[in-house]
Phi, psi and omega in degrees: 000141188249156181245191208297142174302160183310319165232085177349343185287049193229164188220153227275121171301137210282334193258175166097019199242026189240032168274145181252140158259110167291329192258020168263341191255353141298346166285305190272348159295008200220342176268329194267343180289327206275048202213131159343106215285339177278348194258315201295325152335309197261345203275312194333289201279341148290323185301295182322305218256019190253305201273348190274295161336312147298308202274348165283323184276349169281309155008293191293324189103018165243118185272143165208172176306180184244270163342134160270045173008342155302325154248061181299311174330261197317346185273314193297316182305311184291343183267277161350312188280308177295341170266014193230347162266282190244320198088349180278352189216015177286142177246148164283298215269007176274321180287325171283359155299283171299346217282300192274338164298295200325333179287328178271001170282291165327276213333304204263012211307307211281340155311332191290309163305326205265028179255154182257098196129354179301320184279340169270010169267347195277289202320320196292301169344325207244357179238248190290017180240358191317308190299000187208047163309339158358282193300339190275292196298336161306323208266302203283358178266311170292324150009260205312323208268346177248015200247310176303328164299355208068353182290172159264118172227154197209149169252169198275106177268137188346151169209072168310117184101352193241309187172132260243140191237131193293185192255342178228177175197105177258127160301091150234122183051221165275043195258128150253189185177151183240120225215115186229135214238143168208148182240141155271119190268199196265348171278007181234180189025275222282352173258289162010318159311274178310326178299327160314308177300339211268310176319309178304315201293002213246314191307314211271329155321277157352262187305345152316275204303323183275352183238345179054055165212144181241137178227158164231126163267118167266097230230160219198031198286123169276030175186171179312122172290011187277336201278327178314155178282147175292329200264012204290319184321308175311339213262288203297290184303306139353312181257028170239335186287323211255017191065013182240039168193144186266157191293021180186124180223138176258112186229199176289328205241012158138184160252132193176149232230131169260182184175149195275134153309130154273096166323333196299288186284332176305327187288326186262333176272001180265357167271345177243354188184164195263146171227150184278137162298131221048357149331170206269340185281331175287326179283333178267348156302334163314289194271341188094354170172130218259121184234130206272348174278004158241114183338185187198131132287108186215136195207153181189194181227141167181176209225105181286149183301157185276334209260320182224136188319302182273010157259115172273138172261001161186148208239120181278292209220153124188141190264147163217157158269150124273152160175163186193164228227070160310337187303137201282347181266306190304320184288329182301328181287315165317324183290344184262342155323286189312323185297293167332323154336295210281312206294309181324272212313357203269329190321330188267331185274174200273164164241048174260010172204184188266122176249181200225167209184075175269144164233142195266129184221116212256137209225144149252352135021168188237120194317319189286303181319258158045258145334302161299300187294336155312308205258310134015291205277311190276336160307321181286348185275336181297262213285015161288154202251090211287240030331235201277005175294166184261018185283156212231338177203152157224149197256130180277151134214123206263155194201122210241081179294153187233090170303055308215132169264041182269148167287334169265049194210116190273328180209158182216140170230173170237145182200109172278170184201081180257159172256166186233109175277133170279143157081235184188112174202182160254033162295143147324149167265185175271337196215051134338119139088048173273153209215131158310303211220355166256145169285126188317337170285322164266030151293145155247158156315137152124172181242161229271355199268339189258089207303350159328295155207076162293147176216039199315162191240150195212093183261009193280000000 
C-alpha cells in the first residue's frame, strides 16, 4: 500500500476540468440501455433528486447517505457518468469503487458482447440484482480475463427455483473448467470491523469538540474490536485532553499514540484551494501525511464551499482517528470467511469437469494485515475438503481502492491475483498471471501489500 507523496503541498489546478473519460461513459450508456427506457428514467431521476438533497443537508452541516442502497445500480451508473463528465455531482470515495470496473469494461465492451450470456447478466445486475450489483459486474470482469486468455466463454444460465448452476463454462482445446465467481460483499468481517472502529473513533471526537482541541490519535489494536470496551479510546483521550495521562500507551487491548494537530499545512493549502471533506486528502492536510494501511475516523467544524457543497474552503475543528487491527483472531476470522466463501461457490459446481473458484476481495486493509490473511487463505485452501465436487484452484482477487492524494491522479487501485491450489493434485491452473482491472502487461510478480512490488494502476 502506498502513502502520501513527499510533498503533500500542492493545490488542484483551476482550469483543465472539462475532460471526458469516454470508455467510462460507454460502459454506463450500455448498462442504462439494458434497463426499460421510462423505468430507467424515473430510477435515474429518483437517484438524482436523493443525492441533490444529501448535498443541500451537507450544505447545512448534516452528513446523510447520498444514496437509496435498494438502487446501487443507478447510484453506481450516476457516480460513473458525474466522474467521466462534468465532476459536479462526483463523491471520490464512491467513484473509485465503480470507476475502474467501468472503464475496463468501456475498454473491453465489443469483447464483452461477443461472450455468450453476458448482456443478459449485465441486465440482470441493473434489474433484479440493482440492490447488490457487485456480484454481477465482478462475474463480467471474470469473462473478460479468460475470454482475453483465448478461452471460449460462455455463461450457464440460471434455472431458479430447479438448481443451482455455477456461472461460466470455459473452452481451450481439450481443456473444460467450470468457473463459479463470489464477490465478499460489504456485509462481512472485514466491514462489521470498520463499523466497529467507527463506534470506537465517536466518543473521542466528542471530547476533542467539547475540549476544542484538534487531535489526532493512532492506534495498533491487538486484539478483535468486539473485545474492545466501548470507552477505551475515550479513556485514553479524556486523561491525555485533562493533563493526567500520556500520549502513548501500550495495554492488553493494542497500542497507540495522541498528538495536537499542526494547522500550517492545512491552513496554507485551504488558503488556495477547495478538499473534499473527510477525504483521504483532508486527513493528510492534518497529519502531514496519508497511510493507506490504516482505516481513518474523522469528524470536524468546517465551512462548504458556495460553489460544491462537500468541499471545505475551511476547517475550524477537527479530530481524527487512525487505526488497524494486528490480531491473530481478527486475521483468523477473515480467513475462515474466506473459506465459508469457497465452501457457497464450491456447492454450485458440476462434477463432470474441473472446477475454479474465483473470489473477490475488495480490502481497505492495512498491507500487513493483507499480507497475513493471504498466506491464511492459501493454508486454508491445502486442507479444504471441496467434497464430492471436482475443484481444483481458487484465485484469491483481491483489490484495494485508493482514494488517492496524488496531484495527478483522480483514482488509483491496487491488485493482486493469487491462486490457492485446493488439496494436493497435479492440475494446472487455468489463468495463470491474470488481472481484472490491470492491464496484463502491467503486472508485476508479487503482491501489491508489498512496497517491493507495487504497481498501482492509475489510469486518470
Amino acid at each position: 500500500m502506498r502513502i502520501s507523496p513527499k510533498d503533500p503541498e500542492w493545490t488542484a489546478p483551476k482550469t483543465g476540468w472539462d475532460w471526458r473519460d469516454d470508455n467510462v461513459l460507454l460502459a454506463s450508456a450500455w448498462l442504462a440501455e439494458l434497463v426499460q427506457r421510462r423505468t430507467w428514467h424515473q430510477r435515474l431521476e429518483a437517484t438524482r433528486d436523493r443525492f441533490l438533497a444529501a448535498k443541500e443537508s451537507w450544505a447545512r452541516g448534516n452528513p446523510v447517505p447520498f444514496y437509496d442502497p435498494a438502487d446501487t445500480a443507478a447510484w453506481y451508473v450516476f457516480q460513473a457518468n458525474a466522474y467521466a463528465a462534468d465532476r459536479l455531482n462526483w463523491v471520490p470515495e464512491e467513484a473509485v469503487r465503480m470507476v475502474p470496473t467501468f472503464t475496463r469494461i468501456g475498454e473491453e465492451l465489443t469483447t464483452l458482447l461477443s461472450i455468450g450470456g453476458a448482456e443478459d447478466r449485465a441486465a440482470r445486475l441493473m434489474n433484479a440484482d440493482r440492490s447488490q450489483p457487485d456480484g454481477g459486474l465482478f462475474e463480467l470482469l471474470v469473462a473478460l480475463a479468460y475470454r482475453r486468455d483465448g478461452w471460449n466463454t460462455v455463461f450457464v444460465p440460471e434455472r431458479p427455483g430447479v438448481a443451482k448452476t455455477h456461472d461460466l463454462n470455459v473452452s481451450k482445446g481439450r481443456q473444460r473448467w467450470a468457473v463459479e465467481c463470489k464477490r465478499m460483499d460489504r456485509s462481512s468481517y472485514d466491514a462489521r470491523e470498520r463499523t466497529r472502529g467507527q463506534v470506537l473513533a465517536q466518543p473521542v471526537h466528542r471530547l476533542s469538540l467539547e475540549a476544542y482541541r484538534s487531535i489526532y490519535m493512532q492506534v495498533a489494536y491487538d486484539a478483535e474490536l468486539s473485545a474492545i470496551p466501548d470507552d477505551y479510546l475515550a479513556r485514553h483521550a479524556s486523561d491525555y485532553l485533562n493533563g493526567v495521562g500520556p500520549n502513548y500507551w501500550r495495554d492488553g487491548h493494542g497500542i497507540g499514540t495522541i498528538r495536537e494537530i499542526d494547522w500550517s499545512l492545512a491552513h496554507r493549502v485551504l488558503a488556495k484551494d477547495e478538499v473534499y471533506y473527510g477525504s483521504s486528502r483532508m486527513i493528510e492536510l492534518l497529519i502531514g501525511q496519508y497511510d493507506h494501511d490504516f482505516a481513518h475516523s474523522m469528524a470536524g467544524k468546517w465551512r462548504p464551499s458556495l460553489s460544491r457543497p462537500f468541499w471545505a474552503d475551511m476547517v475550524y475543528h477537527a479530530s481524527v482517528i487512525g487505526w488497524r487491527n494486528q490480531s491473530r483472531e481478527a486475521i483468523r476470522q477473515k480467513a475462515r470467511h474466506f473459506r465459508s466463501t469457497v465452501a457457497k461457490a464450491a456447492a454450485q459446481l458440476p462434477k463432470d469437469r474441473p472446477g475454479v473458484v474465483h473470489v473477490g476481495v475488495e480490502s481497505w486493509a492495512g498491507g500487513t494485515a493483507v499480507g497475513v490473511r493471504h498466506f491464511r487463505n492459501k493454508l486454508e485452501m491445502l486442507d479444504f475438503d471441496p467434497g464430492d465436487t471436482r475443484l481444483r484452484w481458487v484465485y484469491g482477487e483481491y483489490v484495494a481502492p485508493e482514494v488517492t492524494t496524488r496531484s495527478d491522479e483522480s483514482w488509483a487501485i491496487e491488485e493482486t491475483s493469487a491462486s490457492y491450489r485446493v488439496g494436493r493434485h497435479g492440475t494446472r491452473e487455468p489463468l495463470p498471471y491474470h488481472m481484472l482491472l490491470t492491464p496484463e502487461i502491467k503486472i508485476n510478480r508479487g503482491v501489491h501489500w508489498d512496497p517491493a512490488s507495487q504497481y498501482p494502476l492509475d489510469r486518470s
